[in-house]
N, CA, C and O atoms as a GROMACS GRO file, in nm:
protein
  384
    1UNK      N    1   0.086  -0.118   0.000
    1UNK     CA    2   0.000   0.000   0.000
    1UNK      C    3   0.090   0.124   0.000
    1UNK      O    4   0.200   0.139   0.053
    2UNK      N    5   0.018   0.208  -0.072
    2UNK     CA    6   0.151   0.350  -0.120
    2UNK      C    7   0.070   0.462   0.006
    2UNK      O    8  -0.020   0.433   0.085
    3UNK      N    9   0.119   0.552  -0.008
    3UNK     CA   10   0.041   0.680   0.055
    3UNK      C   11  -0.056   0.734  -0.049
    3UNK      O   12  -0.177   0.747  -0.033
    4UNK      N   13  -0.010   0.755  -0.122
    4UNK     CA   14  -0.156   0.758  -0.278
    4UNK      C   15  -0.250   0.672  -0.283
    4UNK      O   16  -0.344   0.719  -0.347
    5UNK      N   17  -0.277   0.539  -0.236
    5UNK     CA   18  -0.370   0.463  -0.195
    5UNK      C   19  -0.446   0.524  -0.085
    5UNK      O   20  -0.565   0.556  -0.099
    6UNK      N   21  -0.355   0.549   0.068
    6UNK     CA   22  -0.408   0.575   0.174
    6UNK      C   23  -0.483   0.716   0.181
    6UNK      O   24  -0.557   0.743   0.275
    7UNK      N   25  -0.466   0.783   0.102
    7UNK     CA   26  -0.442   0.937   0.070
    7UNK      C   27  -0.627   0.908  -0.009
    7UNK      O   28  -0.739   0.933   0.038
    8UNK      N   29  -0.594   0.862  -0.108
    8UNK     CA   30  -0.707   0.795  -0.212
    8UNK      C   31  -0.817   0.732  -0.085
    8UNK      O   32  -0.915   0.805  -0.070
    9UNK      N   33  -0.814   0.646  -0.021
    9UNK     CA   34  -0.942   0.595   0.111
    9UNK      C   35  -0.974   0.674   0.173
    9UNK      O   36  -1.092   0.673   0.209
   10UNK      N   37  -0.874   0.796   0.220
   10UNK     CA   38  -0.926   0.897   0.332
   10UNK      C   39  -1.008   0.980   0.273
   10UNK      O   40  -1.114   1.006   0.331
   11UNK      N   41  -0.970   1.063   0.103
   11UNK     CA   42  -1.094   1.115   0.092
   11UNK      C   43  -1.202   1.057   0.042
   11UNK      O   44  -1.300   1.130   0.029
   12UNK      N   45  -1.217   0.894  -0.003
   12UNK     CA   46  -1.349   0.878  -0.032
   12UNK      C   47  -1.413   0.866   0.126
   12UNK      O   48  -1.517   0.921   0.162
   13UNK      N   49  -1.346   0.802   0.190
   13UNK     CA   50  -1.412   0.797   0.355
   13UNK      C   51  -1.466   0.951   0.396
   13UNK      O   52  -1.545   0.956   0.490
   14UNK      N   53  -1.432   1.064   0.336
   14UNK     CA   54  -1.440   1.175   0.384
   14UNK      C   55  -1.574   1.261   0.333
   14UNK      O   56  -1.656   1.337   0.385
   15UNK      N   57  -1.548   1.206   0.202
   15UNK     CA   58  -1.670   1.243   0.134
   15UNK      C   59  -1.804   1.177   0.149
   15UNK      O   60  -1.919   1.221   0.139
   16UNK      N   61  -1.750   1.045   0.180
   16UNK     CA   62  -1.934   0.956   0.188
   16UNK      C   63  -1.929   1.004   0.368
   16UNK      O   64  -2.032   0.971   0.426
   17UNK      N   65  -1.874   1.042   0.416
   17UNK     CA   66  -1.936   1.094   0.599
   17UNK      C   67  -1.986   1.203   0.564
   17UNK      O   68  -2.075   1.240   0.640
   18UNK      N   69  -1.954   1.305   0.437
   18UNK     CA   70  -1.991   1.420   0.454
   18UNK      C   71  -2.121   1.435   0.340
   18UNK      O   72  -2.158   1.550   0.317
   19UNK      N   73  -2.193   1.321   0.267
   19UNK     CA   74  -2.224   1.291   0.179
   19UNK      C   75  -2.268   1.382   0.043
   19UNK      O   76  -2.364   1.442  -0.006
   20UNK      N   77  -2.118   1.347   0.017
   20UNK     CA   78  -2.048   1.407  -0.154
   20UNK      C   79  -2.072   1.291  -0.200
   20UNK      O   80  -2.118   1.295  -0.314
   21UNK      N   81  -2.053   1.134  -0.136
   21UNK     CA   82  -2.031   1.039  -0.283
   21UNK      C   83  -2.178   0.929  -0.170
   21UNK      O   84  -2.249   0.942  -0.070
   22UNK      N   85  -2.145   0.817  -0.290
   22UNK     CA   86  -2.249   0.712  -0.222
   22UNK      C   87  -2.178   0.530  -0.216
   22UNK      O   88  -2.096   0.480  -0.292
   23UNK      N   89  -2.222   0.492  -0.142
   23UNK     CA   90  -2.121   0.334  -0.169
   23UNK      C   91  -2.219   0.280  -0.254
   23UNK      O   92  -2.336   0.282  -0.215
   24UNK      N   93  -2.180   0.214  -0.406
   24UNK     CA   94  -2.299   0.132  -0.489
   24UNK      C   95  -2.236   0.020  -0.444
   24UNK      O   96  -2.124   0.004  -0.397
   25UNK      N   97  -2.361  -0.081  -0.474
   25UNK     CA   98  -2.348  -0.252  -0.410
   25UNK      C   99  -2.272  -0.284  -0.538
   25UNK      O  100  -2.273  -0.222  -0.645
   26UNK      N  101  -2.210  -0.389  -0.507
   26UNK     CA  102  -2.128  -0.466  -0.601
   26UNK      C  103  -2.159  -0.509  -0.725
   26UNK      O  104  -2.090  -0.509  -0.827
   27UNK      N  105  -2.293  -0.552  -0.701
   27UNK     CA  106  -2.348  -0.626  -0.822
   27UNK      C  107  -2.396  -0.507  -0.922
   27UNK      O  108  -2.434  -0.549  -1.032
   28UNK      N  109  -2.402  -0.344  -0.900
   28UNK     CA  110  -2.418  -0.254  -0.949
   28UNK      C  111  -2.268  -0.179  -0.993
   28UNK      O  112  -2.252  -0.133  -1.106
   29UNK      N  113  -2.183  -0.176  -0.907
   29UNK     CA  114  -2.085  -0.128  -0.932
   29UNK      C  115  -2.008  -0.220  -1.047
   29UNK      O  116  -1.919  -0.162  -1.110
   30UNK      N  117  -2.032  -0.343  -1.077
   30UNK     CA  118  -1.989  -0.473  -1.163
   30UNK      C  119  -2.016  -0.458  -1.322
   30UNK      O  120  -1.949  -0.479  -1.423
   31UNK      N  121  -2.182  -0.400  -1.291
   31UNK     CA  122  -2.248  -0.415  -1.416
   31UNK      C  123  -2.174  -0.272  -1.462
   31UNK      O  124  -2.154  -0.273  -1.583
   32UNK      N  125  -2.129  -0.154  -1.399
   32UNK     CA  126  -2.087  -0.017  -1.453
   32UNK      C  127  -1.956  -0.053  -1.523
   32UNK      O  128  -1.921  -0.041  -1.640
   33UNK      N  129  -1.898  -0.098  -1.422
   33UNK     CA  130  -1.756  -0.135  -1.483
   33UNK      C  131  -1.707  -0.263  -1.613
   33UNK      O  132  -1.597  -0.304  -1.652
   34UNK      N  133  -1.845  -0.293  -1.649
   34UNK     CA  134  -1.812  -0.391  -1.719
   34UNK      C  135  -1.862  -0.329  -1.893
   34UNK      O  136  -1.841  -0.357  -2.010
   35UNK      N  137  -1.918  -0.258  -1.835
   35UNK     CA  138  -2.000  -0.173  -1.984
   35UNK      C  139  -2.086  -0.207  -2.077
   35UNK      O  140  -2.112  -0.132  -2.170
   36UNK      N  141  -2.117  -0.275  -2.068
   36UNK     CA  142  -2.159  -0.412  -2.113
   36UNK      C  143  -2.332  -0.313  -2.147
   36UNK      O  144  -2.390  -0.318  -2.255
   37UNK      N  145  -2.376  -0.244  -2.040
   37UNK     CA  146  -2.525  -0.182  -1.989
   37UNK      C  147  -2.513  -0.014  -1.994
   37UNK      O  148  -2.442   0.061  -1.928
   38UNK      N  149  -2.604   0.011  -2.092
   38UNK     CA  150  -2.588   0.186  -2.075
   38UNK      C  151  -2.596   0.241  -1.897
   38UNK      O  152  -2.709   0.243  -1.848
   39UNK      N  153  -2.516   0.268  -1.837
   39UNK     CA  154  -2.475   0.364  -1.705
   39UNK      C  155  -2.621   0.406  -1.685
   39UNK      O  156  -2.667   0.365  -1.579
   40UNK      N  157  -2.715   0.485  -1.771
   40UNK     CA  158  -2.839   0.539  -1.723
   40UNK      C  159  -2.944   0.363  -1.653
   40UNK      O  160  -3.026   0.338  -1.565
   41UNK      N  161  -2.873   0.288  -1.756
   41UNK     CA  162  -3.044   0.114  -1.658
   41UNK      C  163  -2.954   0.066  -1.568
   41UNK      O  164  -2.988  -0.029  -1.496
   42UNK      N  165  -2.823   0.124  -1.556
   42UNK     CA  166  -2.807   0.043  -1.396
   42UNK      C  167  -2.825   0.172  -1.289
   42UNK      O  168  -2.856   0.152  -1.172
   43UNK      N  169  -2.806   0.283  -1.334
   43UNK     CA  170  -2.882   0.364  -1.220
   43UNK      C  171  -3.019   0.354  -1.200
   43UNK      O  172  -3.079   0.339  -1.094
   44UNK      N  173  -3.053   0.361  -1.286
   44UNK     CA  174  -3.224   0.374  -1.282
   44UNK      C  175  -3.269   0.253  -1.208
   44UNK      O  176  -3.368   0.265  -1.136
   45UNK      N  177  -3.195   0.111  -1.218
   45UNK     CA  178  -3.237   0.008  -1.174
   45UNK      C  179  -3.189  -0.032  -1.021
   45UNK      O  180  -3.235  -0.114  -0.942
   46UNK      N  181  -3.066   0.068  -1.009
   46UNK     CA  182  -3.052   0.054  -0.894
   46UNK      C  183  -3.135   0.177  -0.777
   46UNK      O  184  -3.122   0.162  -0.655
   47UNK      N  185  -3.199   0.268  -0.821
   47UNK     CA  186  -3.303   0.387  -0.771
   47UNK      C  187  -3.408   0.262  -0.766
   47UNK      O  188  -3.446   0.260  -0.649
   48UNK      N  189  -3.472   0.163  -0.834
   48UNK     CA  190  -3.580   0.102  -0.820
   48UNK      C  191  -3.703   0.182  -0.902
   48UNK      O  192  -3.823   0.203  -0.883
   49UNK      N  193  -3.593   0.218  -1.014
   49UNK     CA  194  -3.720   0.287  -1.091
   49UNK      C  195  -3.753   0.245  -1.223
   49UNK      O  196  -3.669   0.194  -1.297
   50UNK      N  197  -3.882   0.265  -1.260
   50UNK     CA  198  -3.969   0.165  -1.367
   50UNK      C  199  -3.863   0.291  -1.487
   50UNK      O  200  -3.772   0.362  -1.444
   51UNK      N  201  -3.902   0.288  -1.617
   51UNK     CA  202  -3.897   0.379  -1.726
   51UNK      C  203  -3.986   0.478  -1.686
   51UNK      O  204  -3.945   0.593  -1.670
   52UNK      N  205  -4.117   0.444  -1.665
   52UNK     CA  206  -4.213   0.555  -1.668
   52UNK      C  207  -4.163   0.599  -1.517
   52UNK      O  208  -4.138   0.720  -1.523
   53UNK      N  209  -4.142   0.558  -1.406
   53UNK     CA  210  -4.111   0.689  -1.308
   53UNK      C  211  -3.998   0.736  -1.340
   53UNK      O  212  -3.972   0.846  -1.291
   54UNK      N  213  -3.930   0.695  -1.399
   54UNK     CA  214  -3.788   0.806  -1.433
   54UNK      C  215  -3.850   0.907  -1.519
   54UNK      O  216  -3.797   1.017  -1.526
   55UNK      N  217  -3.977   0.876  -1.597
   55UNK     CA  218  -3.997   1.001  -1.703
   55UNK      C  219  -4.067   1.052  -1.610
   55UNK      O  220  -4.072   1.175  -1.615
   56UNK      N  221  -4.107   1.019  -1.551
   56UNK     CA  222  -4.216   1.138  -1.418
   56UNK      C  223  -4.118   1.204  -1.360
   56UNK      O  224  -4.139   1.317  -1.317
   57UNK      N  225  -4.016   1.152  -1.350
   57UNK     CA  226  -3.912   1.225  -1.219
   57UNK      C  227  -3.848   1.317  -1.307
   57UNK      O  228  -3.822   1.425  -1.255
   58UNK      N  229  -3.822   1.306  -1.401
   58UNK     CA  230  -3.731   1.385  -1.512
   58UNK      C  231  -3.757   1.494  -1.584
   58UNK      O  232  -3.696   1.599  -1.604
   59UNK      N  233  -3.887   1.437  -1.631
   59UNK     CA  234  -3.960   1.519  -1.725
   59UNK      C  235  -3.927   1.460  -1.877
   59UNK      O  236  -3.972   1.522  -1.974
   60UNK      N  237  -3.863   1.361  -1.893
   60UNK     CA  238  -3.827   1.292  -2.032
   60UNK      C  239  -3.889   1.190  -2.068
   60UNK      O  240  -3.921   1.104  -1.986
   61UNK      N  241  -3.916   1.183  -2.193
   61UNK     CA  242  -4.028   1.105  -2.294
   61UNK      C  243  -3.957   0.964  -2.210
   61UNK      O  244  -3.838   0.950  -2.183
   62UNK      N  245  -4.063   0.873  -2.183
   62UNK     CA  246  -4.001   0.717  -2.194
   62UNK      C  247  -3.943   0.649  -2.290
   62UNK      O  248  -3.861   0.557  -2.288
   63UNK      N  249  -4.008   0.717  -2.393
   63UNK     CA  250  -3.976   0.659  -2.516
   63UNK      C  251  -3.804   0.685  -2.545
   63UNK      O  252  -3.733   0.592  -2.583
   64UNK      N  253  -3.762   0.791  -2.527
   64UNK     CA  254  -3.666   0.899  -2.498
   64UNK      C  255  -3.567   0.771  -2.412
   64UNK      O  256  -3.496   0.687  -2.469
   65UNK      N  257  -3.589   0.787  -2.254
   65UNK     CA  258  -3.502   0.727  -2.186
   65UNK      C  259  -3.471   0.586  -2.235
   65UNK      O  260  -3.361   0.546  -2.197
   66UNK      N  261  -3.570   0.469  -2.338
   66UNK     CA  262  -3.575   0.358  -2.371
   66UNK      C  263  -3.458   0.368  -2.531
   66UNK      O  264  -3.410   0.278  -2.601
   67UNK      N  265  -3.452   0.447  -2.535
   67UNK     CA  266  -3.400   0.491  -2.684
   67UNK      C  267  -3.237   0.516  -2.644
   67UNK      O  268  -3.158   0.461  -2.721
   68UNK      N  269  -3.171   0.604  -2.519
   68UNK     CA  270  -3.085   0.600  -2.479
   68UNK      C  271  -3.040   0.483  -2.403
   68UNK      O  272  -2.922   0.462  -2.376
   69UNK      N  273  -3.134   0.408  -2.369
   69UNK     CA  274  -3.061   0.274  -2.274
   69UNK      C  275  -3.033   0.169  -2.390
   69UNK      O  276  -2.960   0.076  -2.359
   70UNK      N  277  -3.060   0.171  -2.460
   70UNK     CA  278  -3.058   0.096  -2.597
   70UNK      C  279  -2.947   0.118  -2.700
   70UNK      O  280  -2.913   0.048  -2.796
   71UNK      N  281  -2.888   0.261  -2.642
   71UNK     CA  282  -2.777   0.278  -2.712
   71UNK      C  283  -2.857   0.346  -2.880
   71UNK      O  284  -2.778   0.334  -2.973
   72UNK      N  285  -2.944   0.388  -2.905
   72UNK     CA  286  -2.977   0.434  -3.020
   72UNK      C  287  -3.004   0.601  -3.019
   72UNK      O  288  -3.006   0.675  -3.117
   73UNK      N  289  -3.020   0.629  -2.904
   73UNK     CA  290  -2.981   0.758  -2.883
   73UNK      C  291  -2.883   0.813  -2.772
   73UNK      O  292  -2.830   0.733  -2.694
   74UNK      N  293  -2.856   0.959  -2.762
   74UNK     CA  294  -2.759   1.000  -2.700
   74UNK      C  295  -2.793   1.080  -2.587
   74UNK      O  296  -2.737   1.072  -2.478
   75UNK      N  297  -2.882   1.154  -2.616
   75UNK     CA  298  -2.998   1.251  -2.549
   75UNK      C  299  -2.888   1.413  -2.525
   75UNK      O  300  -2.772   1.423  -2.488
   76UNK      N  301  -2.987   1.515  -2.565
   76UNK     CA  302  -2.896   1.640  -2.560
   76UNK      C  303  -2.841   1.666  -2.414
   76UNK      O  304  -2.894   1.606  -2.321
   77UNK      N  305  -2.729   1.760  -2.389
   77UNK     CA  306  -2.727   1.824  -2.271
   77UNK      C  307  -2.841   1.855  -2.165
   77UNK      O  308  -2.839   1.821  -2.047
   78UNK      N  309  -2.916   1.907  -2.213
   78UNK     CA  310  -3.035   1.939  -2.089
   78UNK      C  311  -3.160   1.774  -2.040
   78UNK      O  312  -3.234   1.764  -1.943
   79UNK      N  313  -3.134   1.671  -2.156
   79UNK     CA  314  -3.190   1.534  -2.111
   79UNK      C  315  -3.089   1.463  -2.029
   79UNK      O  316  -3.125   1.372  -1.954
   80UNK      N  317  -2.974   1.495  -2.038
   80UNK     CA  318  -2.870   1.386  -1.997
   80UNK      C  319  -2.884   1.453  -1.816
   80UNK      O  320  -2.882   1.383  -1.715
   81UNK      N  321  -2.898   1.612  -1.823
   81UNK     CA  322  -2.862   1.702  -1.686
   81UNK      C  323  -3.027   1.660  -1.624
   81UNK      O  324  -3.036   1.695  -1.506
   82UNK      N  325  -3.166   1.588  -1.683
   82UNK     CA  326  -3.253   1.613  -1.622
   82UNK      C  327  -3.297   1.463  -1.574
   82UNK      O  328  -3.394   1.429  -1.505
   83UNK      N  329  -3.217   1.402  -1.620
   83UNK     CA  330  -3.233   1.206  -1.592
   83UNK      C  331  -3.139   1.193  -1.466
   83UNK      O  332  -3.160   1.123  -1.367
   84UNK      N  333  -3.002   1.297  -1.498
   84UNK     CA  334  -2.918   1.277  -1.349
   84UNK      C  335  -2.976   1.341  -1.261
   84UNK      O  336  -2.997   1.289  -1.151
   85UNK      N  337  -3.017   1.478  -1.290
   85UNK     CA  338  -3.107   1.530  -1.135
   85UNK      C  339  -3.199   1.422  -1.139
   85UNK      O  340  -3.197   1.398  -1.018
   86UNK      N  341  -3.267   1.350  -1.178
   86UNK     CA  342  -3.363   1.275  -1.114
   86UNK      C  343  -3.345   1.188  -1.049
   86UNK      O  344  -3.427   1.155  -0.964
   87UNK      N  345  -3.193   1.102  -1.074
   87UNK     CA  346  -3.140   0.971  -1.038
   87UNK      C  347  -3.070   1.036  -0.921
   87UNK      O  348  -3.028   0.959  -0.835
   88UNK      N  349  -3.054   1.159  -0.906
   88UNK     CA  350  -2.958   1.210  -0.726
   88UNK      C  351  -2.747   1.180  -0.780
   88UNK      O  352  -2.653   1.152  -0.704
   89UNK      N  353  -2.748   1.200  -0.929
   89UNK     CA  354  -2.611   1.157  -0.970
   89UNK      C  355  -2.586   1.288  -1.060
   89UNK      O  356  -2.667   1.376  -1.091
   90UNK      N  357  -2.407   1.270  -1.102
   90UNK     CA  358  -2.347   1.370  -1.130
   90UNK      C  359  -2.381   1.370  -1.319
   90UNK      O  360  -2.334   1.266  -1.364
   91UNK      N  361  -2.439   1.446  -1.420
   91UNK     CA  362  -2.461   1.382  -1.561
   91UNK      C  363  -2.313   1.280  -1.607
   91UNK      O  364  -2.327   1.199  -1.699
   92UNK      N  365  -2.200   1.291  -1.550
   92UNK     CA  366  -2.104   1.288  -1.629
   92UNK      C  367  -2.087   1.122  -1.625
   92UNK      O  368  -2.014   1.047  -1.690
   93UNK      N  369  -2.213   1.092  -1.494
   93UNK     CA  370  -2.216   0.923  -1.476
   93UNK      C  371  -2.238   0.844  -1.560
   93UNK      O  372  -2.180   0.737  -1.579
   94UNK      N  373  -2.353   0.904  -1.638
   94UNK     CA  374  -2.433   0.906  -1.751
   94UNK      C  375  -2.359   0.882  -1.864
   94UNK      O  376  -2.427   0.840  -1.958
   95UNK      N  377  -2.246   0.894  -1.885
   95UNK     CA  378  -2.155   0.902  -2.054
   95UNK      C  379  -2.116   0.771  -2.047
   95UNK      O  380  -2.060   0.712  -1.955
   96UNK      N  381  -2.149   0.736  -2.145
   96UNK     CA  382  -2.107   0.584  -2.141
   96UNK      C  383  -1.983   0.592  -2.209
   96UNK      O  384  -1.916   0.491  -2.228
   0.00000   0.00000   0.00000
């Protein structure tokens, strides 16, 4: 273990006490890192939210959010900034 490791734990420890960040469960953090799944259906799925409450929470077409999880769309700046305010995440989570 380096001091850049230890350095690296203290501020995520610092930030989730002060809550800047969040701990995702494994089996969520797995599916992100594997890429495999557009970043927006494992948030959304890990919020416990249908398509249609993410478009309630958002304000974006379902059709819309089904079209970006699918990888066939991209969704502009102000869809990408109104799916992350809804999900409680930063948009930049969102870029696959």
């Amino acid at each position: 273990m380096t001091l850049s490791d230890v350095q690296t734990y203290d501020d995520a420890r610092l930030a989730l006490a002060e809550g800047r960040d969040e701990l995702i469960p494994e089996p969520f953090a797995s599916r992100l890192m594997d890429g495999v799944e557009h970043p927006l259906t494992v948030f959304r799925e890990l919020r416990g939210l249908s398509n249609a409450d993410l478009a309630r929470a958002s304000g974006v077409n379902r059709v819309q959010i089904r079209d970006i999880e699918a990888g066939r769309a991209s969704g502009s700046v102000r869809t990408v900034a109104a799916l992350a305010e809804a999900l409680g995440i930063d948009a930049s989570d969102l870029v696959a």
